[in-house]
Residue, then its C-alpha position, 0 to 999 in steps of 0.5 A: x491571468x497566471x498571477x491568480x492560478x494556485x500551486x497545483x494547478x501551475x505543477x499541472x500545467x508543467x506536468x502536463x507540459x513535460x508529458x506532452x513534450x517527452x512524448x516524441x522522444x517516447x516513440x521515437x525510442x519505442x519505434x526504433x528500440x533506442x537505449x542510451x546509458x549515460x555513466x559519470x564515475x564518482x568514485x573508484x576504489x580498488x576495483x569497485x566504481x561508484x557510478x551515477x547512471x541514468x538510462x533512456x530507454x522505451x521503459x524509462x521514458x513511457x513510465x516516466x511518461x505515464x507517471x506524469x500524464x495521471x500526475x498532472x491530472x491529478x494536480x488539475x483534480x487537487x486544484x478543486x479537491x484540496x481548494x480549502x486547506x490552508x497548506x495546499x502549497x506543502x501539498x503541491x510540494x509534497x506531490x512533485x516530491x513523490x513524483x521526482x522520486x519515481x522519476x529517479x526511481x524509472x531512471x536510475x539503473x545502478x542499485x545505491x543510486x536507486x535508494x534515491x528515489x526507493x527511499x524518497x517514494x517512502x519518506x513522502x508517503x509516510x507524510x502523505x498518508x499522515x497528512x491529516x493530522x489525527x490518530x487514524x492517519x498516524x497509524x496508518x503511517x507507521x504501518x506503511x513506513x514500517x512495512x517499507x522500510x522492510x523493502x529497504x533494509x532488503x535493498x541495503x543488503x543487495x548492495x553489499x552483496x553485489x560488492x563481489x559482483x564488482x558493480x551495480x548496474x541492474x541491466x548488466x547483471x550475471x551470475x556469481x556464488x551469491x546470486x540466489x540470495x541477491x535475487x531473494x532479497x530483491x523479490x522481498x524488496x519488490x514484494x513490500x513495495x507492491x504489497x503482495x502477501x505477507x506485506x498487503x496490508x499497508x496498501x488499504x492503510x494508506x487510503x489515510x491520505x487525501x483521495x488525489x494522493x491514494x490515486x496517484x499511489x494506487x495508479x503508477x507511483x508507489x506500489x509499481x516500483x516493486x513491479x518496476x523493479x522486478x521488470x528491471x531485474x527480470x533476466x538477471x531473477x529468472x536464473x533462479x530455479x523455483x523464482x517464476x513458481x514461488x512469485x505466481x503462488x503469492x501473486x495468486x494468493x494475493x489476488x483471490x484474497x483481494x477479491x475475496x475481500x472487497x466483495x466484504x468491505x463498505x469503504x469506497x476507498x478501500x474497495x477500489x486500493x483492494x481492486x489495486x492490490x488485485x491488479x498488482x497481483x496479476x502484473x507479478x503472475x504475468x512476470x512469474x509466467x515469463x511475460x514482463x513486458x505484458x506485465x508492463x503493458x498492464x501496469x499503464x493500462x491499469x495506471x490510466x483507469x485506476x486513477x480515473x476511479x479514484x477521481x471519480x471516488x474523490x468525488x462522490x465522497x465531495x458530494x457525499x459530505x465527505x462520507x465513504x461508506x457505500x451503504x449510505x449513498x445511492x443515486x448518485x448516477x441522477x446528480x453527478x450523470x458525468x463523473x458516474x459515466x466516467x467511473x463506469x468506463x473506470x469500472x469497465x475497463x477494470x472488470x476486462x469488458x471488452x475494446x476498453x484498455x484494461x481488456x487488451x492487457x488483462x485478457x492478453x494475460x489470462x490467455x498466457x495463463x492458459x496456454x502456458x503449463x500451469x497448475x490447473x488449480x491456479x488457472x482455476x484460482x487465477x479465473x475464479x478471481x477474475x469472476x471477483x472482479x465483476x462481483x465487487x464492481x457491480x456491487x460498488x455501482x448497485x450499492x452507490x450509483x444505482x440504488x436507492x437513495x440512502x442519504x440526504x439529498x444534496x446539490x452537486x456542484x462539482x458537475x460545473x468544476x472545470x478543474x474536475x471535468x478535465x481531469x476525469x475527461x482526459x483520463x476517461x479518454x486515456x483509458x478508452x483509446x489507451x489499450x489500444x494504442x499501448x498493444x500496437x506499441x508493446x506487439x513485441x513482447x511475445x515474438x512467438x504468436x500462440x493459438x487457443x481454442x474457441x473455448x479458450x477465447x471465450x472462457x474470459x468474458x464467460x467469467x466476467x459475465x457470471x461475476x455480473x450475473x453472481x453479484x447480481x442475483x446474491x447482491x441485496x442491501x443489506x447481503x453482506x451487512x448482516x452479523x458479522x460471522x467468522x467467515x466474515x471477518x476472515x475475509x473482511x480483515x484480508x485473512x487476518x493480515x490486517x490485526x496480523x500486521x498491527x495489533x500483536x506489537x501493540x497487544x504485546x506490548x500492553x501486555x508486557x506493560x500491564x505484568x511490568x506494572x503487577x509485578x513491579x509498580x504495585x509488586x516489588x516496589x510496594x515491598x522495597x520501595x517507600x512504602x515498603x520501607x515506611x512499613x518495615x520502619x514502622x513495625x520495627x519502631x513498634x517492635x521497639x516501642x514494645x521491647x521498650x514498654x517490656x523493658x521500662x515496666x521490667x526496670x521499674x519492677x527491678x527498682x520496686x524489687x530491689x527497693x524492698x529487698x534493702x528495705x527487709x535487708x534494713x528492717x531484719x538488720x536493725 
């Protein structure tokens, strides 16, 4: 029997295995609040040590955990999704690279050891989103690697900067005279990894990849590793004065323009990777309002349910003949009735309804938004993208689940695929029970209780409720497909991030290549170069040929002169 089982689903069963084991050891540490630090020394020069540090903590090993429950789902989807490529082994390569890389990245403490897994999560993201091979997914590619590698370089200088600090181990940082800078670069770092403004728009770029990939990015490895980060590095970020108001004017921005965006787009991908981009925004404004357990405590909540949808994603575009655009689908809540309950729980969880996981996180931060003292214009801004959220998941299930049929009828037999059906279900369970179970574990990370108003309380499922009602009233087939208008394109193209972030290198370029060309190719070179010099010889030989013309006929009238002149000098003699 496990002779005939594929790659993927052999790295599902470790995963799965590894989650399932670790889970003890994960609520043991939880429970009594164990950290364990195991140091080997490399290297000592001077004063400075090169250390390779692991940590076992609550942090550590619940990420770790998470990362390789959805890990594991998402191979067990991969086994049926992927099931026709011929080079599903690389794939599975491919995949337990990016999760080893995390798991580096979750365990490794010290910052030059943590370029392991930093720049691991890069390297195979990039061949991930290029996976398949066309020009699309190699622009979307370069686009992630190069707004990455910004991430990188920002880590590179941290490290030289700590050389005066004497060591690098993130969990025992204190202040020095270049501290300020070392907390800059650090946030950039984190800032590009979990693509917050100016950096978001490699996030919809990379839905390039093949669907369980973008669930596995979208959910807990890639774009959570600047989340992690900042989580890591919080007591040492929140010395500088001004950190918490800069990191929740960005992550504010960064979460109206996701909002704002995926009530304009068609794509389902890229509907649900800016739903992501969203969600990332209101884990940094849990961190900016000096909550980063909470803000850890969304990530796993948002974790289970984000890749719960992109299975659900996956496979509604199976079905759809690999067709994305929600425009053309409808329906679909009659022929996949299982995979559409699974992604309206999905879908639920991440609008906040309540008893679902998303709502014991999300509402948790939107009542510390309230009662901590924050600019009234960003509380507004915070709920009037909350309100979004509603919006653009009800148009998502208008359009595609519960509208009429757009396409051409087809015959769902992913419903009877046990690889797909198990892996919905357990995610689907997770992000039912999940919320739950993580705030009784995660009841500390605010010792000190608050009190709100009534009002208050209420003021969240108010929104949510009027984003229903909003997208429910304005929402016809064609209400955002109309001419596309300024307004339109403003918010379509992420506030022109996205031709921001690509096209002025490629038009500048072209540009530059178009003058080059005038100037020198059909230019200069027309003067100096062969036909130049073909023209200059020619009208020099012409110019000789005439003086040599002119000079031969004056000759000849010479010779005729001369001759007559002997011949009447002769004739006068004579």
């Amino acid at each position: 029997m496990f002779t005939n089982l594929k790659s993927s689903s052999i790295s599902s069963m470790f995963l799965l295995l590894y989650s399932v084991l670790i889970f003890p050891f994960t609520m043991n540490f939880m429970l009594n609040n164990y950290n364990v630090l195991l140091e080997w020394e490399i290297v000592q020069i001077s004063s400075l040590s090169m250390t390779l540090i692991f940590i076992l903590d609550p942090i550590s090993l619940s990420f770790s955990n998470t990362v390789c429950l959805i890990s594991g789902c998402v191979m067990l989807f991969s086994s049926s999704y992927m099931s026709h490529d011929p080079f599903l082994k690389r794939f599975t390569w491919l995949v337990m690279l990016f999760v080893l890389s995390m798991n580096l990245l979750v365990f490794i403490p010290s910052l030059p050891a943590l370029l392991l897994g930093w720049d691991g999560l890069g390297i195979v993201s990039f061949a991930l989103v290029i996976y398949y091979q066309n020009m699309k997914s190699l622009g979307a590619g370069m686009l992630t690697v190069l707004a990455n590698r910004i991430g990188d370089v920002m880590i590179l200088i941290s490290i030289g900067l700590l050389v005066l600090q004497g060591h690098w181990v993130i969990t025992l940082m204190w202040d020095f005279h270049l501290s300020s800078w070392v907390i800059i670069t650090i946030t950039i770092a984190a800032m590009t990894k979990s693509a917050q403004i100016p950096f978001s728009s490699w996030l919809p770029a990379a839905m390039a990849a093949p669907t369980p990939v973008s669930a596995l990015v979208h959910s807990s490895t890639l774009v959570t590793a600047g989340v992690f980060l900042l989580i890591r590095f919080y007591p040492f970020l929140s010395t500088l004065k001004g950190f918490s108001t800069c990191l929740l004017f960005i992550s504010v921005l960064t979460l109206l323009m996701a909002g704002i965006g995926a009530n304009y787009e068609n794509d389902l991908k890229k509907i649900i990777a800016l739903s992501t981009l969203s969600q990332l925004g209101v884990m940094m404004m849990s961190l900016a309002m000096n909550a980063p357990m909470l803000a850890l405590f969304h990530l796993y909540t948002h974790a289970l349910f984000k890749a719960l949808l992109f299975l659900c994603a996956g496979t509604i575009i199976h079905n759809s003949s690999n067709n994305q655009d929600i425009r053309t689908m409808g329906e679909i809540s009659h022929q996949t009735p299982l995979t559409i309950s699974c992604m309206n729980i999905a879908n639920l969880s991440l609008c906040g309804a309540p008893f679902l996981s998303g709502f014991y996180s999300k509402d948790l931060i939107l009542e510390v938004a309230l009662f901590s003292p924050t600019n009234s214009l960003m509380v507004f801004l915070i709920f009037l993208a909350t309100g979004m959220t509603a919006a653009y998941s009800l148009r998502l299930s208008f359009s595609s689940l519960w509208g009429a049929m757009k396409n051409s009828t087809f015959h769902s037999k992913q419903e009877e695929d046990l690889y797909i059906n198990w892996a919905t279900t357990i995610l689907a369970s997770a992000a039912i029970v999940g919320g739950f179970f993580l705030q009784n574990m995660f009841l500390n990370f605010n010792p000190t209780p608050f009190i709100i108003p009534t009002p208050y309380k209420m003021l969240t499922m108010t929104v949510i409720v009027l984003g229903f009602l909003v997208a429910s009233v304005l929402w016809e087939s064609d209400f955002f497909n109309k001419n596309m208008s300024k307004f339109k394109f403003f918010f379509s193209t992420m506030w022109f991030l996205a031709p921001i972030s690509a096209q002025p290198l490629t038009k500048m370029s072209m540009i530059l290549g178009t003058e080059l060309m005038k100037s020198i190719d059909q230019g200069w070179l027309e003067v100096l170069g062969g036909q130049g010099t073909m023209a200059t010889v020619s009208k020099t030989a012409l110019i000789n040929q005439k003086m040599q013309m002119k000079s031969f006929s004056f000759f000849i009238a010479m010779i005729l002169s001369m001759t007559a002149l002997i011949l009447i000098i002769g004739f006068s003699s004579a």
